[in-house]
C-alpha positions as CSV (number, residue, x, y, z in Angstrom):
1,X,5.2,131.8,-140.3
2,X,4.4,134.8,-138.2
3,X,1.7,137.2,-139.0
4,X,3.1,141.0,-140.2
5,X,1.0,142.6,-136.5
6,X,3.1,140.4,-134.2
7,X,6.4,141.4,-135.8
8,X,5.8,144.8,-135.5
9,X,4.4,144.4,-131.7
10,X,7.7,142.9,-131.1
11,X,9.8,145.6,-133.1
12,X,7.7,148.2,-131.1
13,X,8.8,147.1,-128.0
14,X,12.8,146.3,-128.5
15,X,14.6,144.2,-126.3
16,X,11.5,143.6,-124.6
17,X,9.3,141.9,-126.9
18,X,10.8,138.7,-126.9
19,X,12.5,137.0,-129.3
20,X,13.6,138.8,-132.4
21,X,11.1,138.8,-135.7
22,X,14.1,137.7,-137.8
23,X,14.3,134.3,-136.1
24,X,17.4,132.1,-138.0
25,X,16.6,128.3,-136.9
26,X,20.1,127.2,-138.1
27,X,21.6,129.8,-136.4
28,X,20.4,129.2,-133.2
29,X,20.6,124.9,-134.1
30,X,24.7,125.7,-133.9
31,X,23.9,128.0,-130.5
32,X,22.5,125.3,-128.9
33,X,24.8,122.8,-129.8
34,X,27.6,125.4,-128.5
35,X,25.5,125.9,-125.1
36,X,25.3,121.7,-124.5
37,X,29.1,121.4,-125.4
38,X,30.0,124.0,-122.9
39,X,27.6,122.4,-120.2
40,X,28.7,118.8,-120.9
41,X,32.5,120.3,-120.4
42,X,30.8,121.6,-117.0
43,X,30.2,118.0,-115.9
44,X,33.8,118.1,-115.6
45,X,34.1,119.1,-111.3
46,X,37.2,120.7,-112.1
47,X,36.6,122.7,-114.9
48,X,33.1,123.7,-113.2
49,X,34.8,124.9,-110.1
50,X,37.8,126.4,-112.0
51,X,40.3,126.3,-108.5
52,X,43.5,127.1,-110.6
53,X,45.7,129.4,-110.0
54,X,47.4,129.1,-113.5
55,X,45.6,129.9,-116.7
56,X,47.8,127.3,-118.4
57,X,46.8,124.7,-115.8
58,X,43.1,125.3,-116.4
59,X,43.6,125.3,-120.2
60,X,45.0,121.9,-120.0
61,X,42.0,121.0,-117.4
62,X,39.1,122.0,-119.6
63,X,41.2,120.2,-122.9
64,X,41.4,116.7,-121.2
65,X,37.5,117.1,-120.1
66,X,36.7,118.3,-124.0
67,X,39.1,114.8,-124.7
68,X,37.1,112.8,-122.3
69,X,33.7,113.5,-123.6
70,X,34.6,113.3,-127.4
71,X,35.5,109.7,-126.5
72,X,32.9,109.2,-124.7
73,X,30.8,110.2,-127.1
């Protein structure tokens, strides 16, 4: 719990103050899983570097690295 000041420090000062008063935990629990999905796809050198010239031809890249670390997993 957060004492009534600090939030309104923080809603004083906008984008500045930090992180907003209205903090959702589950909300960000299912950002961060998003954010380690997206880096683990990363590991992948191709899909990190992104060399191809086809959108089609990435799309297939980045789906066999999401196959290969839901069975790694």
């Amino acid at each position: 719990m957060e004492k009534a000041d600090g939030q309104a420090v923080r809603l004083r000062k906008r984008s500045r103050g930090g992180r907003p008063p209205g903090f959702d935990q589950a909300r960000y629990k299912k950002r961060n899983t998003v954010e380690r999905a997206i880096n683990s796809l990363q590991q992948s050198r191709a899909v990190a570097t992104r060399y191809d010239r086809r959108g089609y031809v990435f799309l297939g890249t980045a789906a066999t690295a999401a196959l290969l670390a839901w069975l790694r997993s």
